[in-house]
mmCIF file of the protein (N, C-alpha, C, O) and its ligand, coordinates in Angstrom:
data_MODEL
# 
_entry.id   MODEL 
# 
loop_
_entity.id 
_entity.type 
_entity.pdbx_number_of_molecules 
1 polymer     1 
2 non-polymer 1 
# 
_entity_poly.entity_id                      1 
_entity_poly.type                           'polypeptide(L)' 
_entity_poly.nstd_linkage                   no 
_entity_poly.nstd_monomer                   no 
_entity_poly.pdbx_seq_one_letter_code       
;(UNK)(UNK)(UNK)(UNK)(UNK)(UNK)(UNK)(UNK)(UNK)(UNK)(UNK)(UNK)(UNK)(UNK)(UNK)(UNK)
(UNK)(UNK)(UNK)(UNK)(UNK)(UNK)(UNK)(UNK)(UNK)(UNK)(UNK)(UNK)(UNK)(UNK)(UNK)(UNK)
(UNK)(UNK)(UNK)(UNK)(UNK)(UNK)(UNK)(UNK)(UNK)(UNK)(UNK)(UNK)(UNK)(UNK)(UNK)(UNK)
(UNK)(UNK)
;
_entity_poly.pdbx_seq_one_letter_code_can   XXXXXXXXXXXXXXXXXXXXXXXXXXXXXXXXXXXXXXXXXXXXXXXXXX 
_entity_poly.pdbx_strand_id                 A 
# 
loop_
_entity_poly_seq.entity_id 
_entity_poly_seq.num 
_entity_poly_seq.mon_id 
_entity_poly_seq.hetero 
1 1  UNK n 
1 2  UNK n 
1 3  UNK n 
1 4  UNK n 
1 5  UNK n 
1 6  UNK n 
1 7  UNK n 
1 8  UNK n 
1 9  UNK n 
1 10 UNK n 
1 11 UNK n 
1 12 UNK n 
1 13 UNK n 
1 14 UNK n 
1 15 UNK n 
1 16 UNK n 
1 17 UNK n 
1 18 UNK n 
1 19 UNK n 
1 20 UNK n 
1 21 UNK n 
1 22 UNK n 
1 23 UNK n 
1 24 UNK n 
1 25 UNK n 
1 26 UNK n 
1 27 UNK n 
1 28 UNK n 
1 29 UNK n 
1 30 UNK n 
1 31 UNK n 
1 32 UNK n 
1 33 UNK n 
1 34 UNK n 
1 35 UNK n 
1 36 UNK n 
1 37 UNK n 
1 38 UNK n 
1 39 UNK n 
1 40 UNK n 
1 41 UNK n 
1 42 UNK n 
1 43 UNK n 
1 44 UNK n 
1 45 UNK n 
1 46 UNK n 
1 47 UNK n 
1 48 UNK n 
1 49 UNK n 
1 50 UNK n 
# 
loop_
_struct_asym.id 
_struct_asym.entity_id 
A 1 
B 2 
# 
loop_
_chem_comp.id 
_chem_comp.type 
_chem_comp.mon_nstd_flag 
UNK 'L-peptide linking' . 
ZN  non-polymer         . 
# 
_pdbx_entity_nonpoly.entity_id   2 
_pdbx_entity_nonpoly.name        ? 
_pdbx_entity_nonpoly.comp_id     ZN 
# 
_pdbx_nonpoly_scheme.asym_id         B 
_pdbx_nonpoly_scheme.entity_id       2 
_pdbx_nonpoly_scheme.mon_id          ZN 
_pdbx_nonpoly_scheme.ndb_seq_num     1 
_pdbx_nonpoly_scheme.pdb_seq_num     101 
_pdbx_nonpoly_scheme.auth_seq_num    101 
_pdbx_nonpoly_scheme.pdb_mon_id      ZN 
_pdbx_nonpoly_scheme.auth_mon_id     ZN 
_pdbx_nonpoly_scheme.pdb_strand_id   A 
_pdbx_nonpoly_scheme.pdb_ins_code    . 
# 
loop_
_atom_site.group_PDB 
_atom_site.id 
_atom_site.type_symbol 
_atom_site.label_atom_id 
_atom_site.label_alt_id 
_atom_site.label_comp_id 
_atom_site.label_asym_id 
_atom_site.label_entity_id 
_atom_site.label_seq_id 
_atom_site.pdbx_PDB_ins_code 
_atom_site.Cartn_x 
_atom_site.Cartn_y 
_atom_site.Cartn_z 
_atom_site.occupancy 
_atom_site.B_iso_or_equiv 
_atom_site.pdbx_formal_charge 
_atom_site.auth_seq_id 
_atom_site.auth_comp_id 
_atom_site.auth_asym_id 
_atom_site.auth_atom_id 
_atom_site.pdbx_PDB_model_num 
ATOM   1   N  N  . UNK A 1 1  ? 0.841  -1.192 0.000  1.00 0.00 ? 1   UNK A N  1 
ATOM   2   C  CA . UNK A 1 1  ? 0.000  0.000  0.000  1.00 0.00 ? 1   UNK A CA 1 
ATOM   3   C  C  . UNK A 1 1  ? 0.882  1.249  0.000  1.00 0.00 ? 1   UNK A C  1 
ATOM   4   O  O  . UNK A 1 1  ? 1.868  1.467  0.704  1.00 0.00 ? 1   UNK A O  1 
ATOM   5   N  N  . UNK A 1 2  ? 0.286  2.077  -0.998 1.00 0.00 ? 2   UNK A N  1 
ATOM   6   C  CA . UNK A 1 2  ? 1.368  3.479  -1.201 1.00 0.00 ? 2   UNK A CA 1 
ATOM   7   C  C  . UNK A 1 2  ? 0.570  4.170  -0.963 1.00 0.00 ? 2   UNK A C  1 
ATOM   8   O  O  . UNK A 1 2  ? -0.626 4.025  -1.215 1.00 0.00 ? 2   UNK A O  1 
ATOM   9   N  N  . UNK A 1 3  ? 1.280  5.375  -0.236 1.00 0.00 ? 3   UNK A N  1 
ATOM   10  C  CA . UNK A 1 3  ? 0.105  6.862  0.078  1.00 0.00 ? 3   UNK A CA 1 
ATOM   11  C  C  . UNK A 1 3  ? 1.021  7.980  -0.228 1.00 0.00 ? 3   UNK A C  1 
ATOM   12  O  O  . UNK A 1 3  ? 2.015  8.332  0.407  1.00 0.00 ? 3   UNK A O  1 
ATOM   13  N  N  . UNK A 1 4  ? 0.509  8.489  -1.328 1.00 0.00 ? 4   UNK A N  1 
ATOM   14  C  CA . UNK A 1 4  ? 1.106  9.834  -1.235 1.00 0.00 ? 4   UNK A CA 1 
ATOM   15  C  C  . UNK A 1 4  ? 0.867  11.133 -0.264 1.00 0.00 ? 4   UNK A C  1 
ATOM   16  O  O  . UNK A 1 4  ? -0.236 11.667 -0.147 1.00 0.00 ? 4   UNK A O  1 
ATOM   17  N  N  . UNK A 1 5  ? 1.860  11.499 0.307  1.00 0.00 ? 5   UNK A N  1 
ATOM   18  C  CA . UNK A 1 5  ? 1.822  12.165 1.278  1.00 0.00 ? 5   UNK A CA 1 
ATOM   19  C  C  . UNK A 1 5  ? 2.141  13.597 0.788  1.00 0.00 ? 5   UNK A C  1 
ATOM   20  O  O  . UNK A 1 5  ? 1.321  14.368 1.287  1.00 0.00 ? 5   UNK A O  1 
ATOM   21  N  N  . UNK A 1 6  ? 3.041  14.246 -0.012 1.00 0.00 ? 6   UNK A N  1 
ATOM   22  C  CA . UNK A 1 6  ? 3.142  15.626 -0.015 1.00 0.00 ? 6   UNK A CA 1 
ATOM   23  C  C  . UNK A 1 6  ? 4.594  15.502 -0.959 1.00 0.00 ? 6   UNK A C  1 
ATOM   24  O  O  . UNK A 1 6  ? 5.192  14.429 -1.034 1.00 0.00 ? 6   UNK A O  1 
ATOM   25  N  N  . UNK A 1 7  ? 5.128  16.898 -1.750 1.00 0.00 ? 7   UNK A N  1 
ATOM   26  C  CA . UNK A 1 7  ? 5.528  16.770 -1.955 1.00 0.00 ? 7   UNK A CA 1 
ATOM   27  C  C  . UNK A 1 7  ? 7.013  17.243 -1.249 1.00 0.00 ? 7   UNK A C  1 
ATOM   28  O  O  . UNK A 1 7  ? 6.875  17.476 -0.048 1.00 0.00 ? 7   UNK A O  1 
ATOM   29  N  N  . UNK A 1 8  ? 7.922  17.365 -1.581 1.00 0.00 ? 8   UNK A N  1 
ATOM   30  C  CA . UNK A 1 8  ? 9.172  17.935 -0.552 1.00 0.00 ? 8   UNK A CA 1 
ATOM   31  C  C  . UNK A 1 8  ? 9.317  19.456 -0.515 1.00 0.00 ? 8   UNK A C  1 
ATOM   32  O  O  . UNK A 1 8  ? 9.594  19.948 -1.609 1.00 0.00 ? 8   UNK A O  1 
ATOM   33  N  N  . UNK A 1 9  ? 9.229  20.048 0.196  1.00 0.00 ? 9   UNK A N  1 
ATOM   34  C  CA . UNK A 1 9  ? 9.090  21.776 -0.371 1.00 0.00 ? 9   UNK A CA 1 
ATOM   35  C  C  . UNK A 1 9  ? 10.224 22.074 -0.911 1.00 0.00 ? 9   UNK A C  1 
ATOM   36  O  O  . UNK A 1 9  ? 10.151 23.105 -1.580 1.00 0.00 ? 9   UNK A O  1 
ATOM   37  N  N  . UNK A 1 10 ? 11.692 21.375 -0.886 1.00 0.00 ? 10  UNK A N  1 
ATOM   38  C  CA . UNK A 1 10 ? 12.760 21.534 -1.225 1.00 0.00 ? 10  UNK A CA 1 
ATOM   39  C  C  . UNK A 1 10 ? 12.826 21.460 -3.080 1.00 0.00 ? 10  UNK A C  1 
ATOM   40  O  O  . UNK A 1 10 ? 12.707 22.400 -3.867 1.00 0.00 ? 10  UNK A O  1 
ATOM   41  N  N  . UNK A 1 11 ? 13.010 20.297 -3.313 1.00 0.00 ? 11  UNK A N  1 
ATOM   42  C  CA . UNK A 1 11 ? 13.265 19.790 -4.682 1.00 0.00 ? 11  UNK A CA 1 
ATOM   43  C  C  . UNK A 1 11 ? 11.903 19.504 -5.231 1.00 0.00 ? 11  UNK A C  1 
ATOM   44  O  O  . UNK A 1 11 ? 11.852 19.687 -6.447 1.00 0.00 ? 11  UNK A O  1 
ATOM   45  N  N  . UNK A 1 12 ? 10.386 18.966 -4.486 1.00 0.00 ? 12  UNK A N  1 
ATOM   46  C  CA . UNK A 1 12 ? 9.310  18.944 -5.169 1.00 0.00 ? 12  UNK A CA 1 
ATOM   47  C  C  . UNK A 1 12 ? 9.100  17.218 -5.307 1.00 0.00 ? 12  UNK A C  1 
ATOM   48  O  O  . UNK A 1 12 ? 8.183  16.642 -5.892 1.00 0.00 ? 12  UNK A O  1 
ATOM   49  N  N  . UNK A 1 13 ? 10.002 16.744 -4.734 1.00 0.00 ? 13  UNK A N  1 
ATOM   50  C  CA . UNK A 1 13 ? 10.419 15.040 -4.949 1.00 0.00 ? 13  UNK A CA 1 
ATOM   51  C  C  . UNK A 1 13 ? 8.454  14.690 -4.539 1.00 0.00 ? 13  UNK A C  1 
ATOM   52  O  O  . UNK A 1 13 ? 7.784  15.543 -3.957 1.00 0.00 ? 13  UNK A O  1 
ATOM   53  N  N  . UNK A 1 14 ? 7.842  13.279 -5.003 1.00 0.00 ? 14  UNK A N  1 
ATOM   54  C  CA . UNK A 1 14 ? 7.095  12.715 -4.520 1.00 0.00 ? 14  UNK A CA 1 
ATOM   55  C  C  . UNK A 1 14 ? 7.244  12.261 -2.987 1.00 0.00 ? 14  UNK A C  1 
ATOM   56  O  O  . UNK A 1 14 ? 8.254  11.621 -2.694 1.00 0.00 ? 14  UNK A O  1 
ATOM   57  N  N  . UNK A 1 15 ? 6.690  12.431 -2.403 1.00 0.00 ? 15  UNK A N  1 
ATOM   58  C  CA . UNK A 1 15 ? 7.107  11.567 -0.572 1.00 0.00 ? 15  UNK A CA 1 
ATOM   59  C  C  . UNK A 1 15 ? 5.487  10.625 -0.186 1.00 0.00 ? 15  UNK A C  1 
ATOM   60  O  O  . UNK A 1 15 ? 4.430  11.111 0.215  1.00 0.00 ? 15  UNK A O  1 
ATOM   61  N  N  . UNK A 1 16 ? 5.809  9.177  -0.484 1.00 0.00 ? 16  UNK A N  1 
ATOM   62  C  CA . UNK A 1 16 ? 5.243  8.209  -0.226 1.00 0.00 ? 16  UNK A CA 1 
ATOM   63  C  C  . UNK A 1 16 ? 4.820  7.663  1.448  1.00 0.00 ? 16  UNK A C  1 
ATOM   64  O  O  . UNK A 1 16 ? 5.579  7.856  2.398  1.00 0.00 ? 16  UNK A O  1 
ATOM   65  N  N  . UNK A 1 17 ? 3.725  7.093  1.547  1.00 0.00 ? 17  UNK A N  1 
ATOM   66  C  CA . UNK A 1 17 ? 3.524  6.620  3.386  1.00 0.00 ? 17  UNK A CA 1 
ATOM   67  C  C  . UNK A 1 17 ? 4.077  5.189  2.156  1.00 0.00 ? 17  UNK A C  1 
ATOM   68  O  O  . UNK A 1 17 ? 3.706  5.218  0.982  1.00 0.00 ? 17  UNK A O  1 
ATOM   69  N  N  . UNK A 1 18 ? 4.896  4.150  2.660  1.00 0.00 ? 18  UNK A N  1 
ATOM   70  C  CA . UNK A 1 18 ? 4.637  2.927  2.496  1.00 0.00 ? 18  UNK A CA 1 
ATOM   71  C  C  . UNK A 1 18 ? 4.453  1.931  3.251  1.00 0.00 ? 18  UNK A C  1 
ATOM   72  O  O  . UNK A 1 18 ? 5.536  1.617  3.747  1.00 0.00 ? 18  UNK A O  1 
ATOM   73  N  N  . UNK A 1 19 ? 3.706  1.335  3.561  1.00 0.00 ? 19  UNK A N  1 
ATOM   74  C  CA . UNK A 1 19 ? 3.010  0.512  4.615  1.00 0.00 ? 19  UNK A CA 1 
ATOM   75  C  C  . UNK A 1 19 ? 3.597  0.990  6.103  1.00 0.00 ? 19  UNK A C  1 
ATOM   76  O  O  . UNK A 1 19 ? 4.081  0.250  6.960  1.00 0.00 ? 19  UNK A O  1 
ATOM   77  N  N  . UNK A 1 20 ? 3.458  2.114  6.154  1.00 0.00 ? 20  UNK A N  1 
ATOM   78  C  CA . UNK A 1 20 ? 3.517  3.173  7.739  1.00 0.00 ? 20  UNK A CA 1 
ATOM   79  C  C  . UNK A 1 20 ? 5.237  3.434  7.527  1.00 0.00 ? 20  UNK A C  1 
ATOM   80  O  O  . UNK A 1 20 ? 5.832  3.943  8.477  1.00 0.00 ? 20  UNK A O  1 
ATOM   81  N  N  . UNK A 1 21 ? 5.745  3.202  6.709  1.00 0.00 ? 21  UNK A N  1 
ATOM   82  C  CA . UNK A 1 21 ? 7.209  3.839  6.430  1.00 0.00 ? 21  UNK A CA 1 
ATOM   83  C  C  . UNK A 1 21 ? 7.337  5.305  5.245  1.00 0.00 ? 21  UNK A C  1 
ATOM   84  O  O  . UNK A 1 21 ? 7.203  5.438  4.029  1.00 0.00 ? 21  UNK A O  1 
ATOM   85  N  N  . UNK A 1 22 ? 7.659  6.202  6.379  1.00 0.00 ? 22  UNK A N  1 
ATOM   86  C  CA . UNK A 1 22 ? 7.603  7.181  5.412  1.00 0.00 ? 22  UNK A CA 1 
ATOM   87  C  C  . UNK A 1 22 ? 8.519  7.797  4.838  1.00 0.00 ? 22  UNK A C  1 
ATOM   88  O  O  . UNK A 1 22 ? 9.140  8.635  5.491  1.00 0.00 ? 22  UNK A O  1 
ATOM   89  N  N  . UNK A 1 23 ? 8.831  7.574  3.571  1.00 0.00 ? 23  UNK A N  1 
ATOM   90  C  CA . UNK A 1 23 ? 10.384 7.914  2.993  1.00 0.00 ? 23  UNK A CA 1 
ATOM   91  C  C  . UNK A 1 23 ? 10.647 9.574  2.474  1.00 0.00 ? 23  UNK A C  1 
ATOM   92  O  O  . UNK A 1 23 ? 11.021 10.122 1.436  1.00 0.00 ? 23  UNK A O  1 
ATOM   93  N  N  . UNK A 1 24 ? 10.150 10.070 4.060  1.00 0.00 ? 24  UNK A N  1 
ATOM   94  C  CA . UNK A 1 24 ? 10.169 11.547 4.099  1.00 0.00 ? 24  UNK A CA 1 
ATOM   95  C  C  . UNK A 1 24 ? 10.510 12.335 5.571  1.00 0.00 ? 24  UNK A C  1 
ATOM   96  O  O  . UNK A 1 24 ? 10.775 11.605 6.526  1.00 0.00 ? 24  UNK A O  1 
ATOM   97  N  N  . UNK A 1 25 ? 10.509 13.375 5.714  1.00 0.00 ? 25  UNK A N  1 
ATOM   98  C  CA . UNK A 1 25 ? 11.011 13.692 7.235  1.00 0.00 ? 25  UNK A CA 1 
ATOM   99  C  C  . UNK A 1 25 ? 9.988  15.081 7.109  1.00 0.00 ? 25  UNK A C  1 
ATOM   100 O  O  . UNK A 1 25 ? 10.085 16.004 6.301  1.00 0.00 ? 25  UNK A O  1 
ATOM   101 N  N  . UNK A 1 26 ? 8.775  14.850 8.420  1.00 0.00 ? 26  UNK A N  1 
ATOM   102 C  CA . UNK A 1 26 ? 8.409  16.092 8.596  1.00 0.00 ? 26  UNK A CA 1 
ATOM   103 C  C  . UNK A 1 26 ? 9.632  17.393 9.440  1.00 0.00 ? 26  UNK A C  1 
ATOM   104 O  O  . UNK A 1 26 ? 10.441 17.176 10.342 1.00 0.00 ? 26  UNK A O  1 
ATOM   105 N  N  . UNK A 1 27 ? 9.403  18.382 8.891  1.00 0.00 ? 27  UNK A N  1 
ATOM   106 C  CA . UNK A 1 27 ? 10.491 19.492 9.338  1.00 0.00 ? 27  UNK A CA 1 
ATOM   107 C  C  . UNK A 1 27 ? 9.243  20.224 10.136 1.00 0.00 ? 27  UNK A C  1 
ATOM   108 O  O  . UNK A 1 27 ? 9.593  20.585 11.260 1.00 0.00 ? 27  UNK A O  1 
ATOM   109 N  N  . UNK A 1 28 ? 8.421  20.405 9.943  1.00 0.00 ? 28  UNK A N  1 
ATOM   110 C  CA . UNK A 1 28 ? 7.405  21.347 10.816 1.00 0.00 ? 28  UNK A CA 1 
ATOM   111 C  C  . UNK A 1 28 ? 5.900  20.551 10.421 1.00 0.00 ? 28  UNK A C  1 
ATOM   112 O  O  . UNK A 1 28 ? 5.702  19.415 9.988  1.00 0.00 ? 28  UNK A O  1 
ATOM   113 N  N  . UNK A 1 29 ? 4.932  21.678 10.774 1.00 0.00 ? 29  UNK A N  1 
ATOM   114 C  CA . UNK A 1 29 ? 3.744  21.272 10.600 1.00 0.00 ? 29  UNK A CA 1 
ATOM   115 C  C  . UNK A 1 29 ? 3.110  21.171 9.391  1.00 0.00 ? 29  UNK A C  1 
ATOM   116 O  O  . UNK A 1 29 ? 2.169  20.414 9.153  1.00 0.00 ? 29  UNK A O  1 
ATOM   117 N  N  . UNK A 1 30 ? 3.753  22.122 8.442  1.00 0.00 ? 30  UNK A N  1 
ATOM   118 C  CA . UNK A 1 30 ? 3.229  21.935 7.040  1.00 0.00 ? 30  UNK A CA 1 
ATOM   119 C  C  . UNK A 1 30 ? 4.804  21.608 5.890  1.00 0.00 ? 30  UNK A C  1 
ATOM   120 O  O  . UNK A 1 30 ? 4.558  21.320 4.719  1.00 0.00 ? 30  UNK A O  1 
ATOM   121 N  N  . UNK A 1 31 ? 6.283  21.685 6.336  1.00 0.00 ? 31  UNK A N  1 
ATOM   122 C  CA . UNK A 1 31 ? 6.969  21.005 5.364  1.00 0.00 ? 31  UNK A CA 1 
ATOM   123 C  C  . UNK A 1 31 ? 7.211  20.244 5.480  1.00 0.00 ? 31  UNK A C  1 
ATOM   124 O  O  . UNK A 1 31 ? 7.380  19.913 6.653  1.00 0.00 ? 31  UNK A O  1 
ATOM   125 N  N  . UNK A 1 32 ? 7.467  19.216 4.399  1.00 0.00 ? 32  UNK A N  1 
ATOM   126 C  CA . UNK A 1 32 ? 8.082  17.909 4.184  1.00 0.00 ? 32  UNK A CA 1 
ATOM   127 C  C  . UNK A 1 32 ? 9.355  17.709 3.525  1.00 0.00 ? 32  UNK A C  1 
ATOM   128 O  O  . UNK A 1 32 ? 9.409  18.397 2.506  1.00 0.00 ? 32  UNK A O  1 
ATOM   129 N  N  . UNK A 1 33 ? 10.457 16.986 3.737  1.00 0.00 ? 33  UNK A N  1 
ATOM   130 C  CA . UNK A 1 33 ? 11.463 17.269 2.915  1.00 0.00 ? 33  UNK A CA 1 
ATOM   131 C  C  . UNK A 1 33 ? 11.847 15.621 2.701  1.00 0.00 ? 33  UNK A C  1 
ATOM   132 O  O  . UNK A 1 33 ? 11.567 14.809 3.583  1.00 0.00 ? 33  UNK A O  1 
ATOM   133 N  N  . UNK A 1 34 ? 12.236 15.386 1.967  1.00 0.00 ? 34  UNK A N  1 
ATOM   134 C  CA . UNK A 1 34 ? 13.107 14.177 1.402  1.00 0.00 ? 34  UNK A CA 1 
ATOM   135 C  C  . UNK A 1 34 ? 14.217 13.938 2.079  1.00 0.00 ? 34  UNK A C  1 
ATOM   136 O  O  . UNK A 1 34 ? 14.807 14.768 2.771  1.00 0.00 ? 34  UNK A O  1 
ATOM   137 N  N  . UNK A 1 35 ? 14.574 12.666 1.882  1.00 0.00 ? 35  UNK A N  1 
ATOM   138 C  CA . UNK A 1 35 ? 16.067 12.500 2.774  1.00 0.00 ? 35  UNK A CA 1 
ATOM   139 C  C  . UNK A 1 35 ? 17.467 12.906 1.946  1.00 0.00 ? 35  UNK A C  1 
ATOM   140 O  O  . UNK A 1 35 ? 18.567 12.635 2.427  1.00 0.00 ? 35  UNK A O  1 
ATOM   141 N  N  . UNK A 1 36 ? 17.331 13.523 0.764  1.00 0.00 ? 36  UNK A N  1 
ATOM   142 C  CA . UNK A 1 36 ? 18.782 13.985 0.301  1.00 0.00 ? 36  UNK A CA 1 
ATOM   143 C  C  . UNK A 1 36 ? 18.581 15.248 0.868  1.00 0.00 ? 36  UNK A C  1 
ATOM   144 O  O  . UNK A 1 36 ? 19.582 15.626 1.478  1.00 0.00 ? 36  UNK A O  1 
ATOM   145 N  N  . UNK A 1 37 ? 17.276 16.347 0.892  1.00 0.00 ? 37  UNK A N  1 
ATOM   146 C  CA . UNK A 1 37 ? 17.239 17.702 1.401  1.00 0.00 ? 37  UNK A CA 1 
ATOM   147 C  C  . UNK A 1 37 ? 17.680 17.676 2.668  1.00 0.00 ? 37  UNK A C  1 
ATOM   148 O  O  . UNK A 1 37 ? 18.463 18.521 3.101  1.00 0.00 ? 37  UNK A O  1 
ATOM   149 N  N  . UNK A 1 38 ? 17.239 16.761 3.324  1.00 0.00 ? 38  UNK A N  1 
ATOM   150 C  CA . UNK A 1 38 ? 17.451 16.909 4.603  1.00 0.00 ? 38  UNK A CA 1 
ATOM   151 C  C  . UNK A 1 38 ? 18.873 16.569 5.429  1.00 0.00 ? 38  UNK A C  1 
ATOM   152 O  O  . UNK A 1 38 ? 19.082 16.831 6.614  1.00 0.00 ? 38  UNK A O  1 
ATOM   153 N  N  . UNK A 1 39 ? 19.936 15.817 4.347  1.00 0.00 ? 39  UNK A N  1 
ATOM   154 C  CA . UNK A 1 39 ? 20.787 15.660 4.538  1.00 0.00 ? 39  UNK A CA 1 
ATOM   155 C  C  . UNK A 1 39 ? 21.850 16.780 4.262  1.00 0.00 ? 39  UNK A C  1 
ATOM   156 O  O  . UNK A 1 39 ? 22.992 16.743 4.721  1.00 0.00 ? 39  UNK A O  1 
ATOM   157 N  N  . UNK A 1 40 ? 21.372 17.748 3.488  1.00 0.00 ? 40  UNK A N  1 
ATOM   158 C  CA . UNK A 1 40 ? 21.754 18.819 3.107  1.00 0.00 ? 40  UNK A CA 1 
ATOM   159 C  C  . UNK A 1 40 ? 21.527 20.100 3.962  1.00 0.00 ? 40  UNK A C  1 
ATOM   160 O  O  . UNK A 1 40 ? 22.276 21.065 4.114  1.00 0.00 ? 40  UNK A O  1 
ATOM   161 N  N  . UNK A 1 41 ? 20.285 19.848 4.483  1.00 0.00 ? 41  UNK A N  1 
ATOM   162 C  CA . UNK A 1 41 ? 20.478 20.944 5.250  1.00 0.00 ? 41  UNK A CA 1 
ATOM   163 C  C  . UNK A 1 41 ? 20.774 20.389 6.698  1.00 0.00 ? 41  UNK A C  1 
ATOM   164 O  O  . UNK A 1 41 ? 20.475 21.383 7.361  1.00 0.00 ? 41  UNK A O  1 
ATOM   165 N  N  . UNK A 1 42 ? 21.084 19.645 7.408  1.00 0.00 ? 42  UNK A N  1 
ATOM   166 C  CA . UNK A 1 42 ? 21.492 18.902 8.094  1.00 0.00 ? 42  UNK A CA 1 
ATOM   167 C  C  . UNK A 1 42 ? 22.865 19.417 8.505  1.00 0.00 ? 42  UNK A C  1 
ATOM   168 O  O  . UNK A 1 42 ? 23.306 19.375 9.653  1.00 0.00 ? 42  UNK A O  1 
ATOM   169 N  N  . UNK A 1 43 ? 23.661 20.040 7.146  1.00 0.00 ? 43  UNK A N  1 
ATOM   170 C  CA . UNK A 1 43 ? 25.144 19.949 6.596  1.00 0.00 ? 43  UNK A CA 1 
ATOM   171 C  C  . UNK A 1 43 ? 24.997 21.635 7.088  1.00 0.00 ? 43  UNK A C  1 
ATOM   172 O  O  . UNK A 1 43 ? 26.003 22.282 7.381  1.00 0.00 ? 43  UNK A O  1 
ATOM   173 N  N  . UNK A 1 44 ? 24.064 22.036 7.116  1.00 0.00 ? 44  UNK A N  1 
ATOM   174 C  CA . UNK A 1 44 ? 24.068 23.582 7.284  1.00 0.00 ? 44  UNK A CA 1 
ATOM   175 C  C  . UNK A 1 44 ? 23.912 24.230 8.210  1.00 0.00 ? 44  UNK A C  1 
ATOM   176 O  O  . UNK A 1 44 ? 24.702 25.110 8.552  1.00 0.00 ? 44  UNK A O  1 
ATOM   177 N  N  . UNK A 1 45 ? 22.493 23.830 9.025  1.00 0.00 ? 45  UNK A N  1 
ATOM   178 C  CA . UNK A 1 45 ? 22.290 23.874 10.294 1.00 0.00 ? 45  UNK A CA 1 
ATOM   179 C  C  . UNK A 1 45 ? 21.765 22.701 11.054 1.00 0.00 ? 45  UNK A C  1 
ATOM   180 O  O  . UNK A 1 45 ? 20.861 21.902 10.807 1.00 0.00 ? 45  UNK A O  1 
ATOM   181 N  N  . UNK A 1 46 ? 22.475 22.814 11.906 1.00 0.00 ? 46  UNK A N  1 
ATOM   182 C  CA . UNK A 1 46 ? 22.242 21.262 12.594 1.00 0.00 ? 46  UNK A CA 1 
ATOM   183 C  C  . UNK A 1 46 ? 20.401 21.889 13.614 1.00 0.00 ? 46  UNK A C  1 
ATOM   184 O  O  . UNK A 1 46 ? 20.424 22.575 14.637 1.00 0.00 ? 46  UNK A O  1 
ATOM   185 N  N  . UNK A 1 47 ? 19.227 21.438 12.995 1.00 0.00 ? 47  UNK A N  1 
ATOM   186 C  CA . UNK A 1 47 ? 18.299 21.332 13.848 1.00 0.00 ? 47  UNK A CA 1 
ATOM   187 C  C  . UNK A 1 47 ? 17.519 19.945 14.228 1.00 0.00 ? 47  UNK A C  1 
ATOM   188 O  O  . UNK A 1 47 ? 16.361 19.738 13.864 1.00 0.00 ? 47  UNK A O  1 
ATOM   189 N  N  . UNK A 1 48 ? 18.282 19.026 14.997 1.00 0.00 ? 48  UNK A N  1 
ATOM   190 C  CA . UNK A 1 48 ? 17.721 17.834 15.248 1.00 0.00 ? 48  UNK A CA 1 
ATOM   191 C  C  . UNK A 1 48 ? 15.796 17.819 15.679 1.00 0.00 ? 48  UNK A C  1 
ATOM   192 O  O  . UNK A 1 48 ? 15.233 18.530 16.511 1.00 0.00 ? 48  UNK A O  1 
ATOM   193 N  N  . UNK A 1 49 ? 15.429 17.190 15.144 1.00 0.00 ? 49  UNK A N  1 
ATOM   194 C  CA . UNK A 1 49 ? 13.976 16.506 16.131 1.00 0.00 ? 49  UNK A CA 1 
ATOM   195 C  C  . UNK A 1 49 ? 14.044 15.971 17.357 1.00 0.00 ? 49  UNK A C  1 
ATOM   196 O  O  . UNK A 1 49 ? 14.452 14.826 17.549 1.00 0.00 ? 49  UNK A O  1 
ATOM   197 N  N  . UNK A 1 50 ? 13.548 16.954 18.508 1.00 0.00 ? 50  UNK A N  1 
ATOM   198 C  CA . UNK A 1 50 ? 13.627 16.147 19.512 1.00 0.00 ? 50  UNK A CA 1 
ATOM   199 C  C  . UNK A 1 50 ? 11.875 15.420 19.762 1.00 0.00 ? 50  UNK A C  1 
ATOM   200 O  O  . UNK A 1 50 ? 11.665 14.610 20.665 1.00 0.00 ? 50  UNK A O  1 
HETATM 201 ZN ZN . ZN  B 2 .  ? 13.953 17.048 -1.618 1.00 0.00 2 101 ZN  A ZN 1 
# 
């Protein structure tokens, strides 16, 4: 089962639920980013999820 969830506000990438795995990282309440964006900005400013 695939669910599209949103797209990445970064690059625009598709971000899928796949069977409750989500191959995306919420950053707030309304962005979503992909895991290369987020590895990127990661590289820039470090703001972990606590
Ligand atoms: Zn992205």
């Amino acid at each position: 089962m695939r669910e599209l969830v949103g797209l990445c506000s970064k690059c625009g990438k598709e971000l899928f639920c796949m069977d409750g795995f989500f191959n995306g990282v919420h950053t707030d309440e309304q962005k979503i980013l992909c895991y290369d964006c987020l590895e990127q900005e990661g590289k820039e400013n470090k703001n972990p999820q606590s």
